[in-house]
N, C-alpha and C positions, 0 to 999 in steps of 0.2 A: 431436440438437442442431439447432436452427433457425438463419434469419442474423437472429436477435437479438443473437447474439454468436461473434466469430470467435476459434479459439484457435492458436498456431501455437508450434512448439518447433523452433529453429533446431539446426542441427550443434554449437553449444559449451553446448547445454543453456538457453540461452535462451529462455521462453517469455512470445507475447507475449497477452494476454485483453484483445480488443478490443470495445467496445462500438459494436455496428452498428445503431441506427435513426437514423441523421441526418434524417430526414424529419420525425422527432418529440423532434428535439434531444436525442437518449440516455437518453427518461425509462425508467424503469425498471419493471417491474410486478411482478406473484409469481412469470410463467414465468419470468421474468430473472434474478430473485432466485433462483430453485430453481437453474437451471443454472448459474449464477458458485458457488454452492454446493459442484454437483457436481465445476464444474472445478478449483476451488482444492484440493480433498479429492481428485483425480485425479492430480492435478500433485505435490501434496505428499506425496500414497505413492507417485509412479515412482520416488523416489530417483535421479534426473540431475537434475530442474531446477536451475539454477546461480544462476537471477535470473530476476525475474517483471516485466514490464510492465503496469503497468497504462492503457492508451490506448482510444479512440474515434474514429469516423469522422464528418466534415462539421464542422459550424462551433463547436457547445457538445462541450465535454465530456460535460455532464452537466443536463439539467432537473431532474432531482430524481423526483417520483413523475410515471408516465402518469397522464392524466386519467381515462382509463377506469376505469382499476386504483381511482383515487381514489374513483368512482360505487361501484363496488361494495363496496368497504368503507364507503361510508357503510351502506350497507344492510344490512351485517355485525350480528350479535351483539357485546355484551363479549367471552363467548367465541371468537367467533370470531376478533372484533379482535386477541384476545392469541396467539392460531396464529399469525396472520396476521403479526405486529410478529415474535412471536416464529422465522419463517423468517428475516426478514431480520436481527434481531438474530444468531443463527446464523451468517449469511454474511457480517458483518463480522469474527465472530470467526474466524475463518476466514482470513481475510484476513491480519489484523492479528496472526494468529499464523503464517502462514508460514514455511515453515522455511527457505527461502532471502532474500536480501534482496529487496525490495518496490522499486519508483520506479513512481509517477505521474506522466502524460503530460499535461499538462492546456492544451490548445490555445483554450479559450475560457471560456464560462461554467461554473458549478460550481455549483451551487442545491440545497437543503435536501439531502436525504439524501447527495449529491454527493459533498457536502463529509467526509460520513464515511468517503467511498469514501477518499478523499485522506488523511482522517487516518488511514486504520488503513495507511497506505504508510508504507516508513520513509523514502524519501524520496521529494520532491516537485518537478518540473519543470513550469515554468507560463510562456507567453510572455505577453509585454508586453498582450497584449488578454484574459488573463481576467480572470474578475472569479468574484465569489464570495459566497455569501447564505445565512443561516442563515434562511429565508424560513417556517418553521412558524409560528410567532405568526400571519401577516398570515391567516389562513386560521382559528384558532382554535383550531392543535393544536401540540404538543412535537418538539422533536427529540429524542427519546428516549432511540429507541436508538439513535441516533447521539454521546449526548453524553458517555459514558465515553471515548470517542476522540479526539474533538474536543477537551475539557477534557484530554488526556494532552499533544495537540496545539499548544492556544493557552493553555493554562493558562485556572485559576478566575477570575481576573482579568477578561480579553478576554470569555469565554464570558458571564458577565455581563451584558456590553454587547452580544454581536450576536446571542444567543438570544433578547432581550427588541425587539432595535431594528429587527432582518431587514435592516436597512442591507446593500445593498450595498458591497465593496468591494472595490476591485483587486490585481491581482497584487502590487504593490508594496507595499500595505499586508499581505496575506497572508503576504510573508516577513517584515514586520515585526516580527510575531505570531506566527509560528514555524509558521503551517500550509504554506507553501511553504518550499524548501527553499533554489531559486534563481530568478531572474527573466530570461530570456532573449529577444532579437529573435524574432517567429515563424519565418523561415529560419536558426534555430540551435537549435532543438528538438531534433530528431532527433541532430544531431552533439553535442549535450550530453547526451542519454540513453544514445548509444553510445560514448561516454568512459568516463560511469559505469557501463556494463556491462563494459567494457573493462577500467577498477579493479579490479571484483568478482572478473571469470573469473581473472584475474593470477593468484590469490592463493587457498590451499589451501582446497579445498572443503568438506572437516570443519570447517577452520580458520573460515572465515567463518560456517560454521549455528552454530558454539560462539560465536562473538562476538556473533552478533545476540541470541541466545539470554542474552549474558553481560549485555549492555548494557539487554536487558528485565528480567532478574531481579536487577540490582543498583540500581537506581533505588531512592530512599530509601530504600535497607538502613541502619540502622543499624552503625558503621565499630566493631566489638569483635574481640575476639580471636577468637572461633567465627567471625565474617567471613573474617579474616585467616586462619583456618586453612584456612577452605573454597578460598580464593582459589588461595591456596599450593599445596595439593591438586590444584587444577583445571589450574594451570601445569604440575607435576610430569609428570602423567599425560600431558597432551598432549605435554611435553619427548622421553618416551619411546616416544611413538606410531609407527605408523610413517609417518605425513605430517608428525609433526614430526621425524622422523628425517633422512626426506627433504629438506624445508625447510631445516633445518642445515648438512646436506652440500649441498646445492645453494649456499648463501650460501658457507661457506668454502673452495667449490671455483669459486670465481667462475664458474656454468653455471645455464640456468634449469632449475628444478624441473621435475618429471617432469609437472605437469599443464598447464602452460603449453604452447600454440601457438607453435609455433615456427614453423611450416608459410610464414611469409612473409617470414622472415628472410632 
Protein backbone atom coordinates (compact mmCIF):
# COMPACT_ATOMS: atom_id res chain seq x y z
CA UNK A 1 0.00 0.00 0.00
CA UNK A 2 1.46 3.40 -0.84
CA UNK A 3 0.60 7.07 0.89
CA UNK A 4 -2.01 7.41 -1.89
CA UNK A 5 -3.99 6.28 0.74
CA UNK A 6 -4.06 5.93 4.55
CA UNK A 7 -6.23 3.27 6.36
CA UNK A 8 -6.56 3.13 10.19
CA UNK A 9 -8.94 0.93 12.63
CA UNK A 10 -9.31 2.43 15.84
CA UNK A 11 -9.92 0.29 19.46
CA UNK A 12 -14.11 0.36 19.05
CA UNK A 13 -13.60 -1.10 15.37
CA UNK A 14 -13.70 2.20 13.62
CA UNK A 15 -12.07 2.38 10.50
CA UNK A 16 -10.96 5.39 8.91
CA UNK A 17 -9.91 5.27 4.53
CA UNK A 18 -8.20 8.35 4.08
CA UNK A 19 -7.42 9.77 0.85
CA UNK A 20 -3.74 11.34 0.86
CA UNK A 21 -2.50 13.28 -2.34
CA UNK A 22 -3.36 16.96 -1.26
CA UNK A 23 -0.86 18.06 -3.54
CA UNK A 24 -3.10 16.88 -6.38
CA UNK A 25 -6.41 17.82 -4.70
CA UNK A 26 -7.21 13.78 -4.04
CA UNK A 27 -7.62 13.07 -7.68
CA UNK A 28 -7.76 9.65 -8.14
CA UNK A 29 -6.24 7.11 -10.71
CA UNK A 30 -6.44 3.20 -11.32
CA UNK A 31 -3.60 2.44 -8.52
CA UNK A 32 -6.16 4.31 -6.11
CA UNK A 33 -8.95 2.74 -7.49
CA UNK A 34 -7.34 -0.88 -7.13
CA UNK A 35 -6.30 -0.15 -3.59
CA UNK A 36 -9.75 1.65 -1.99
CA UNK A 37 -10.88 -1.88 -3.72
CA UNK A 38 -8.72 -3.95 -1.82
CA UNK A 39 -9.29 -2.10 1.31
CA UNK A 40 -13.02 -1.89 1.35
CA UNK A 41 -12.99 -6.06 0.56
CA UNK A 42 -10.29 -6.23 3.50
CA UNK A 43 -12.18 -4.31 5.95
CA UNK A 44 -15.46 -5.96 5.06
CA UNK A 45 -14.41 -9.64 5.67
CA UNK A 46 -12.38 -8.87 9.16
CA UNK A 47 -15.74 -8.86 10.69
CA UNK A 48 -14.93 -6.02 13.74
CA UNK A 49 -15.45 -3.04 11.50
CA UNK A 50 -18.25 -1.20 13.39
CA UNK A 51 -18.34 2.04 10.92
CA UNK A 52 -16.11 3.16 7.97
CA UNK A 53 -15.02 6.85 7.35
CA UNK A 54 -14.76 7.86 4.40
CA UNK A 55 -12.08 11.28 4.75
CA UNK A 56 -9.03 13.02 2.79
CA UNK A 57 -6.23 15.12 3.58
CA UNK A 58 -5.45 19.09 2.65
CA UNK A 59 -7.97 21.34 1.08
CA UNK A 60 -10.46 19.29 -1.70
CA UNK A 61 -11.99 16.26 -0.78
CA UNK A 62 -11.89 15.05 -4.02
CA UNK A 63 -10.79 16.40 -7.78
CA UNK A 64 -12.23 13.72 -9.46
CA UNK A 65 -10.00 11.83 -12.00
CA UNK A 66 -5.84 12.58 -12.06
CA UNK A 67 -4.81 14.21 -15.09
CA UNK A 68 -2.30 11.74 -15.86
CA UNK A 69 -4.64 8.64 -15.36
CA UNK A 70 -6.99 10.85 -17.72
CA UNK A 71 -3.71 11.03 -20.76
CA UNK A 72 -3.57 7.59 -20.70
CA UNK A 73 -7.10 6.46 -21.11
CA UNK A 74 -7.30 8.67 -23.86
CA UNK A 75 -4.84 6.42 -25.51
CA UNK A 76 -6.85 3.33 -24.23
CA UNK A 77 -8.68 0.96 -26.51
CA UNK A 78 -12.83 0.43 -26.21
CA UNK A 79 -11.64 -2.51 -24.69
CA UNK A 80 -9.57 -1.34 -22.60
CA UNK A 81 -11.63 1.69 -21.73
CA UNK A 82 -14.32 -0.76 -20.35
CA UNK A 83 -11.62 -2.73 -17.76
CA UNK A 84 -10.56 0.35 -17.10
CA UNK A 85 -14.43 2.01 -16.12
CA UNK A 86 -15.10 -1.25 -15.28
CA UNK A 87 -12.37 -1.32 -12.02
CA UNK A 88 -13.72 1.65 -10.73
CA UNK A 89 -17.37 0.65 -11.24
CA UNK A 90 -16.28 -2.39 -9.02
CA UNK A 91 -15.08 -0.18 -6.22
CA UNK A 92 -17.95 1.93 -5.87
CA UNK A 93 -19.82 -1.07 -5.42
CA UNK A 94 -17.91 -1.97 -2.92
CA UNK A 95 -18.38 0.87 -1.11
CA UNK A 96 -21.90 1.32 -1.30
CA UNK A 97 -22.35 -2.17 -0.30
CA UNK A 98 -20.53 -2.02 2.93
CA UNK A 99 -21.60 -3.97 5.59
CA UNK A 100 -21.15 -1.56 8.24
CA UNK A 101 -22.57 1.96 7.98
CA UNK A 102 -20.59 4.38 5.63
CA UNK A 103 -20.26 8.59 6.66
CA UNK A 104 -18.37 10.83 4.23
CA UNK A 105 -16.08 13.35 5.51
CA UNK A 106 -16.23 16.09 2.99
CA UNK A 107 -14.06 19.18 3.89
CA UNK A 108 -14.08 20.93 0.53
CA UNK A 109 -14.53 20.42 -3.18
CA UNK A 110 -16.12 17.08 -4.56
CA UNK A 111 -15.73 16.94 -8.42
CA UNK A 112 -17.03 14.31 -10.97
CA UNK A 113 -16.26 10.92 -9.74
CA UNK A 114 -16.04 12.44 -6.05
CA UNK A 115 -19.29 12.87 -6.04
CA UNK A 116 -19.87 9.09 -6.27
CA UNK A 117 -17.57 8.40 -3.68
CA UNK A 118 -20.08 10.50 -1.51
CA UNK A 119 -23.11 9.00 -2.79
CA UNK A 120 -22.42 5.42 -2.43
CA UNK A 121 -21.78 6.76 1.71
CA UNK A 122 -24.93 6.36 3.70
CA UNK A 123 -24.26 9.30 5.23
CA UNK A 124 -22.68 12.52 4.27
CA UNK A 125 -20.90 15.27 6.36
CA UNK A 126 -19.73 18.37 4.37
CA UNK A 127 -18.62 21.85 5.93
CA UNK A 128 -19.83 25.06 4.84
CA UNK A 129 -16.97 25.51 1.95
CA UNK A 130 -17.58 22.44 -0.07
CA UNK A 131 -18.92 22.55 -3.19
CA UNK A 132 -19.71 19.91 -5.53
CA UNK A 133 -19.75 19.22 -9.62
CA UNK A 134 -20.96 16.60 -11.69
CA UNK A 135 -18.17 18.02 -14.16
CA UNK A 136 -18.05 14.96 -17.09
CA UNK A 137 -19.96 16.90 -19.84
CA UNK A 138 -17.53 19.95 -19.80
CA UNK A 139 -14.77 17.52 -20.97
CA UNK A 140 -17.13 15.42 -23.41
CA UNK A 141 -17.59 12.42 -21.31
CA UNK A 142 -20.44 10.66 -18.81
CA UNK A 143 -20.50 10.05 -15.31
CA UNK A 144 -21.29 6.61 -15.66
CA UNK A 145 -20.51 4.77 -13.40
CA UNK A 146 -20.99 6.92 -11.17
CA UNK A 147 -24.70 7.56 -11.88
CA UNK A 148 -26.70 4.47 -10.37
CA UNK A 149 -25.49 6.11 -7.13
CA UNK A 150 -25.84 9.54 -7.46
CA UNK A 151 -29.47 9.03 -8.97
CA UNK A 152 -30.16 6.58 -5.66
CA UNK A 153 -28.68 9.75 -4.02
CA UNK A 154 -30.38 12.96 -5.57
CA UNK A 155 -32.96 11.40 -7.43
CA UNK A 156 -33.89 11.33 -11.50
CA UNK A 157 -35.00 14.60 -11.02
CA UNK A 158 -31.81 16.79 -9.92
CA UNK A 159 -29.49 14.12 -11.86
CA UNK A 160 -31.16 15.73 -14.90
CA UNK A 161 -30.15 19.02 -14.28
CA UNK A 162 -26.42 18.76 -13.00
CA UNK A 163 -25.13 15.61 -15.30
CA UNK A 164 -26.15 17.94 -18.23
CA UNK A 165 -25.17 21.60 -16.48
CA UNK A 166 -21.71 20.47 -14.57
CA UNK A 167 -22.96 23.45 -12.42
CA UNK A 168 -21.19 23.78 -9.53
CA UNK A 169 -22.83 23.70 -6.42
CA UNK A 170 -22.52 24.20 -2.57
CA UNK A 171 -22.92 22.41 0.43
CA UNK A 172 -26.01 23.81 1.15
CA UNK A 173 -27.65 23.22 -2.07
CA UNK A 174 -26.18 19.45 -1.83
CA UNK A 175 -28.18 18.78 1.29
CA UNK A 176 -30.91 20.30 -0.44
CA UNK A 177 -30.86 17.34 -2.83
CA UNK A 178 -30.27 14.74 -0.66
CA UNK A 179 -26.40 14.15 -1.57
CA UNK A 180 -25.21 15.61 1.90
CA UNK A 181 -26.63 14.43 4.73
CA UNK A 182 -25.81 17.67 7.06
CA UNK A 183 -23.99 21.04 6.56
CA UNK A 184 -21.67 21.90 9.30
CA UNK A 185 -18.95 25.04 10.46
CA UNK A 186 -15.48 23.65 9.25
CA UNK A 187 -14.31 23.54 13.08
CA UNK A 188 -17.42 21.11 13.73
CA UNK A 189 -16.55 18.40 11.36
CA UNK A 190 -14.83 16.21 13.07
CA UNK A 191 -17.00 16.48 16.55
CA UNK A 192 -20.17 15.82 14.04
CA UNK A 193 -18.67 12.66 12.50
CA UNK A 194 -17.70 11.47 16.01
CA UNK A 195 -21.17 11.94 17.34
CA UNK A 196 -22.38 9.76 14.56
CA UNK A 197 -19.86 7.12 15.19
CA UNK A 198 -20.71 7.39 18.75
CA UNK A 199 -24.72 6.71 17.60
CA UNK A 200 -23.58 3.77 15.44
CA UNK A 201 -21.01 1.89 18.05
CA UNK A 202 -24.01 2.50 21.07
CA UNK A 203 -26.02 0.27 19.41
CA UNK A 204 -25.86 -3.78 18.57
CA UNK A 205 -23.56 -4.61 16.09
CA UNK A 206 -25.47 -7.57 14.12
CA UNK A 207 -28.42 -5.10 14.92
CA UNK A 208 -27.09 -2.16 12.79
CA UNK A 209 -25.36 -4.43 9.58
CA UNK A 210 -29.27 -5.92 9.60
CA UNK A 211 -30.74 -2.41 9.43
CA UNK A 212 -28.56 -0.99 6.85
CA UNK A 213 -28.95 -4.07 5.13
CA UNK A 214 -32.97 -3.83 5.80
CA UNK A 215 -33.28 -0.16 4.73
CA UNK A 216 -31.28 -1.03 1.22
CA UNK A 217 -33.53 -4.05 0.41
CA UNK A 218 -36.73 -2.45 1.30
CA UNK A 219 -36.67 0.57 -0.82
CA UNK A 220 -39.55 0.46 -3.37
CA UNK A 221 -40.57 -3.09 -2.26
CA UNK A 222 -43.80 -3.43 -3.10
CA UNK A 223 -46.10 -3.22 0.68
CA UNK A 224 -48.12 -7.16 0.23
CA UNK A 225 -48.58 -9.91 2.34
CA UNK A 226 -45.19 -11.91 1.28
CA UNK A 227 -43.58 -8.46 2.35
CA UNK A 228 -45.31 -8.37 5.58
CA UNK A 229 -44.45 -11.98 6.23
CA UNK A 230 -40.77 -11.49 5.29
CA UNK A 231 -40.68 -8.51 7.68
CA UNK A 232 -42.47 -10.40 10.60
CA UNK A 233 -39.99 -13.35 10.02
CA UNK A 234 -36.99 -11.04 10.06
CA UNK A 235 -38.19 -9.29 13.67
CA UNK A 236 -39.06 -12.83 15.08
CA UNK A 237 -35.48 -14.18 14.43
CA UNK A 238 -33.65 -11.38 15.50
CA UNK A 239 -36.23 -11.11 18.88
CA UNK A 240 -34.71 -14.48 19.77
CA UNK A 241 -31.03 -13.87 18.84
CA UNK A 242 -28.83 -13.88 21.28
CA UNK A 243 -27.89 -9.90 20.90
CA UNK A 244 -31.45 -9.47 20.72
CA UNK A 245 -31.68 -11.28 23.83
CA UNK A 246 -29.21 -9.40 25.30
CA UNK A 247 -30.55 -5.98 24.11
CA UNK A 248 -33.95 -6.84 25.88
CA UNK A 249 -32.53 -7.83 29.20
CA UNK A 250 -30.31 -4.90 29.04
CA UNK A 251 -33.39 -2.24 28.53
CA UNK A 252 -35.60 -3.94 31.31
CA UNK A 253 -32.90 -4.22 33.47
CA UNK A 254 -32.16 -0.59 33.32
CA UNK A 255 -27.94 -1.46 32.60
CA UNK A 256 -26.00 -0.98 29.27
CA UNK A 257 -25.79 -3.78 26.92
CA UNK A 258 -22.79 -5.98 26.82
CA UNK A 259 -21.27 -4.20 23.66
CA UNK A 260 -21.32 -0.77 24.85
CA UNK A 261 -18.18 1.08 26.44
CA UNK A 262 -18.63 1.78 29.38
CA UNK A 263 -14.80 2.16 30.18
CA UNK A 264 -15.49 6.19 30.78
CA UNK A 265 -18.29 6.03 32.95
Amino acid sequence: MTDKMLCEIDNEGVATVTLNRPEIHNAFDDDLIRQLGETFDKLANSGGVRALILASNGKSFSAGADLNWMKRMAEYSEEQNREDAAALAAMLHKLDQFPAPTIARVQGAAFGGAVGLVSCCDIAIATERASFCLSEVKIGLLPATISPYVINAIGARQARRYFVTAERFSAARAQEIGLVSEVVAEGDLDLTVQKLVNSITDNGPNAVTMAKQLAMSMSNRVINSELQGQTSALIAAVRVSPEGQEGLSAFLEKRAPSWMNTSED
